[in-house]
C-alpha positions in Angstrom: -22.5 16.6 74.8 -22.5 14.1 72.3 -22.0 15.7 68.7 -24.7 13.9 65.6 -22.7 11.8 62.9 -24.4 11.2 59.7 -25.2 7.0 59.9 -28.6 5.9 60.7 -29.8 3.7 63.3 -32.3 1.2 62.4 -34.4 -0.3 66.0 -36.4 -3.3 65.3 -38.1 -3.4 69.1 -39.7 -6.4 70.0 -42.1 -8.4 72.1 -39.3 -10.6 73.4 -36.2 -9.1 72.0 -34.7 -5.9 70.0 -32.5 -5.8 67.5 -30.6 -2.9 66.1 -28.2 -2.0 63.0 -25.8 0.8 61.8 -26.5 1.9 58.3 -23.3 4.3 57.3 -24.7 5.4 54.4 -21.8 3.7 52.3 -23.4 0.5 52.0 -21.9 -0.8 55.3 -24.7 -2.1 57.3 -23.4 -3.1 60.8 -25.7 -5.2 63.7 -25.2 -3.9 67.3 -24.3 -6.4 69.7 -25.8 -6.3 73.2 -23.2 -8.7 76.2 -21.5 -10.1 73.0 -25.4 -10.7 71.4 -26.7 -9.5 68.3 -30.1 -9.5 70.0 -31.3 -7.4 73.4 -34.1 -9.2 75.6 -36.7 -6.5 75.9 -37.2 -6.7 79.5 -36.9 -4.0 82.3 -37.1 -5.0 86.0 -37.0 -2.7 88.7 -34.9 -3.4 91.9 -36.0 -3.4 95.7 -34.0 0.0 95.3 -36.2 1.2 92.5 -32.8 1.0 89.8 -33.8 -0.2 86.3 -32.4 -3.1 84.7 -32.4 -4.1 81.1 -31.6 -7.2 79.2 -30.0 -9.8 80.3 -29.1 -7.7 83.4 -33.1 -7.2 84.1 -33.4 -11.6 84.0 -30.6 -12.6 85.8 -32.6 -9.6 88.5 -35.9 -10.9 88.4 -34.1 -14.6 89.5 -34.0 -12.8 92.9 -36.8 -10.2 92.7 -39.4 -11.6 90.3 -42.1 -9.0 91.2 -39.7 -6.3 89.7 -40.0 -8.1 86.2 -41.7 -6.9 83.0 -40.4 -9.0 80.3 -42.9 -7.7 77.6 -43.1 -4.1 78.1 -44.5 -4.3 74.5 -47.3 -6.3 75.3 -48.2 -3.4 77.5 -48.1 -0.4 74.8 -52.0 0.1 75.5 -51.6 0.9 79.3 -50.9 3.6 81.0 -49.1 2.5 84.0 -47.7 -0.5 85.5 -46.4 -1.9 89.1 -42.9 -3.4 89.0 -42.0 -4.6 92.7 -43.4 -1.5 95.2 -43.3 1.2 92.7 -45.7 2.4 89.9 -44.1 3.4 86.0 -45.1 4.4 83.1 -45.4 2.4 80.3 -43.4 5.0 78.1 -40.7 5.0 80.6 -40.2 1.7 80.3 -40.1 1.4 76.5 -37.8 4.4 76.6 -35.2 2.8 78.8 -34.9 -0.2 76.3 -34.7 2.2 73.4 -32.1 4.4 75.4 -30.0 1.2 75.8 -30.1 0.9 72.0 -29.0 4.3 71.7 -26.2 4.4 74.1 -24.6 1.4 72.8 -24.7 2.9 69.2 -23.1 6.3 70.8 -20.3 3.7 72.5 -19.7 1.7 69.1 -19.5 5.2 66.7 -18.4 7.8 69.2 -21.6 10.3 68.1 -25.3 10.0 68.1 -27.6 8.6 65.1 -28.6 11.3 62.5 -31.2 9.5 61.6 -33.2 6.8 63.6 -36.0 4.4 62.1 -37.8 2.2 64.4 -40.6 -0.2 62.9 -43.7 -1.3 64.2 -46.3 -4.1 64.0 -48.5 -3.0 60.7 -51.8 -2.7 62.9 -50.7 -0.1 65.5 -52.3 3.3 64.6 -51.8 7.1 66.3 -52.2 5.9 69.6 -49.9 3.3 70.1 -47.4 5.3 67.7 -48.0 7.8 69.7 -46.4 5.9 73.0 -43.6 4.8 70.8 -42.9 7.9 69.5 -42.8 9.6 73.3 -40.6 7.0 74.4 -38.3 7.4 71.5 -38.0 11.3 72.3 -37.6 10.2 76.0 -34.7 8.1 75.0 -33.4 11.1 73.2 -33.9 9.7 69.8 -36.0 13.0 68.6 -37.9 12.6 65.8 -38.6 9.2 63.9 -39.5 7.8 60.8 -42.1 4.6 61.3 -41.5 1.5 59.3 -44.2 -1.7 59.4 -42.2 -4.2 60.1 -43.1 -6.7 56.8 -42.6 -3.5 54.9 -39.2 -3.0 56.2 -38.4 -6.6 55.5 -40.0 -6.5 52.1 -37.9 -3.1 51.5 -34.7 -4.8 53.1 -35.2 -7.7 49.8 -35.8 -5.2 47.1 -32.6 -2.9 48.1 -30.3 -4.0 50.8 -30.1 -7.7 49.0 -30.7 -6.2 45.4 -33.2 -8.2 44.8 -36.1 -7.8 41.6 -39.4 -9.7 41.0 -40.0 -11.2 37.8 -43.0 -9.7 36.1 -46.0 -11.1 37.4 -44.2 -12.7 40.8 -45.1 -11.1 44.1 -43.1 -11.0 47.5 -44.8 -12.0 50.5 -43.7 -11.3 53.8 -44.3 -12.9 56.7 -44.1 -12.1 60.4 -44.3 -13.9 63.2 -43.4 -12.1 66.4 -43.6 -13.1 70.2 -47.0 -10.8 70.3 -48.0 -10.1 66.5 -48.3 -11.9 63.1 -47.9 -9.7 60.4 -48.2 -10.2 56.8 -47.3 -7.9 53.6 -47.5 -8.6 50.0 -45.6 -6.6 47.6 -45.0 -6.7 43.4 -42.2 -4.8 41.4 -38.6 -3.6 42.0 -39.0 -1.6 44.8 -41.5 -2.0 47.6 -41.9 2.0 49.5 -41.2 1.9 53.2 -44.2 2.7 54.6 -45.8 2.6 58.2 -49.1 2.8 57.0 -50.9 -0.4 56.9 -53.1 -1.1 54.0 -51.3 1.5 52.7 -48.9 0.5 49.1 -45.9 -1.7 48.5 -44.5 -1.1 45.6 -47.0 -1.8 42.8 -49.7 -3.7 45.2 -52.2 -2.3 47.1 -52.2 -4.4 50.7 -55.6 -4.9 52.2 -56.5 -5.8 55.8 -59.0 -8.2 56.5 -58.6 -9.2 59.6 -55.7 -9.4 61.9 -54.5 -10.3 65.3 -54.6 -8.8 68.3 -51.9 -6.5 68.6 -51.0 -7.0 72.2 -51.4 -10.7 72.7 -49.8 -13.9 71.8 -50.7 -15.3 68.1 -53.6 -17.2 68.4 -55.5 -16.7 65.6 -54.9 -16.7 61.7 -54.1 -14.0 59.8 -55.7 -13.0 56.5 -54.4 -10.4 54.1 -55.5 -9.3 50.1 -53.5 -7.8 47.4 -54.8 -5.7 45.0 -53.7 -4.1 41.9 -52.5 -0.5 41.6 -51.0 2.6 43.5 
C-alpha cells in the first residue's frame, strides 16, 4: 500500500490535454512530465481487447483502431455512457483513468501518494458536472478534492506563486481559452481567494456572469463577464 506524503498535487484536466504539478509545501513547485512531456493528451481509446490506453499511447492506438478513440472525454462530462470500439463505458470511468494516470506518475516521481489534490474546473460547471468529476477523482483514488475555477486558479497563481500585487485601482483579468471552454475572471487587490464558485468573489471584486459559452462544445461564441465592487 502506498503510504500519504504531505505535497499537494495540483491537476489542471483538459479538453485536449492535462497538466499536473507538485507543490511540496516549501515553495518548490515541480510540473509532472508525461513520455518526457510536461503535458498529457486527454484521450482514452479502448482496444479490440477492451484494454485502455491513455495519452499518447491511446493516439498512436486509435491509428489502427480508430473506433476505440475518445479524444475529448471532457467534451462528454454530460453523458452518461459512451461506445468506444464494441464495448459500452462510462463517462466517469473514463475521466478517472486519465486522472489515475496523473496520480500514478506522481506516486512514481515522489515514492507516496498526494496529501492533498486540487483539480480545477471550467467556472460554469455546477453540482452535476462536479459531481462526475468528483466520482471520477475518488475512482482514481484521489479521495476528496478541493475545486478550483480555472481563471481563479490562474488569477490566484499571479497574486501568490509569482508574488505579484495590483496597484490601487488596477484590476487583473484572466483569460481562458480552452479546447472546449472560454473562461474569463476579473479580480482587484493583493490576493484573489481560490474559489470554485463562479460569480462567486476574487479578491476585492465581485465577478458576474452574463453570459457564457457552452460548456461542452468548441468556442464559438463571445464571452461577456462584469465586475463589481465589494465582498
Amino acid at each position: 500500500m502506498v503510504s500519504v506524503g504531505s505535497y499537494r498535487l495540483g491537476i489542471d484536466f483538459g479538453t485536449s490535454s492535462t497538466v499536473a504539478a507538485i507543490d511540496d509545501g516549501a515553495g518548490g513547485v515541480r510540473i509532472l512530465l508525461f513520455d518526457g512531456q510536461p503535458t498529457l493528451p486527454s484521450a482514452v481509446s479502448a482496444g479490440p481487447d477492451a484494454t485502455l490506453h491513455l495519452g499518447v499511447d491511446a493516439l498512436r492506438e486509435a491509428a489502427s483502431f480508430p473506433a476505440g478513440l475518445e479524444a475529448n472525454p471532457k467534451r462528454r462530462i454530460d453523458e452518461t455512457t459512451l461506445w468506444l470500439g464494441a464495448r459500452e463505458y462510462r463517462v466517469v470511468e473514463l475521466i478517472a483513468a486519465v486522472l489515475r494516470r496523473v496520480a500514478d506518475e506522481a506516486v512514481r516521481v515522489t515514492g507516496t501518494a498526494a496529501g492533498r489534490v486540487v483539480l480545477t474546473h471550467p467556472a460554469g460547471w455546477g453540482r452535476v458536472r462536479l459531481g462526475v468529476l468528483a466520482e471520477a477523482a475518488s475512482a482514481a483514488g484521489l479521495g476528496q478534492v478541493v475545486f478550483v475555477a480555472e481563471p481563479v486558479a490562474a488569477a490566484a497563481y499571479f497574486a501568490t506563486v509569482l508574488g505579484r500585487d495590483l496597484p490601487s485601482g488596477q484590476s487583473l483579468v484572466v483569460y481562458d481559452l480552452g479546447a472546449g471552454t472560454c473562461d474569463v475572471a476579473a479580480s482587484t487587490g493583493r490576493s484573489p481567494r481560490t474559489t470554485s464558485r463562479c460569480g462567486g468573489s476574487c479578491g476585492a471584486a465581485r465577478v458576474r456572469r452574463r453570459n457564457t459559452c457552452p460548456g461542452t462544445r468548441p468556442p464559438s461564441c463571445t464571452c461577456r463577464w462584469s465586475t463589481r465592487g465589494g465582498t
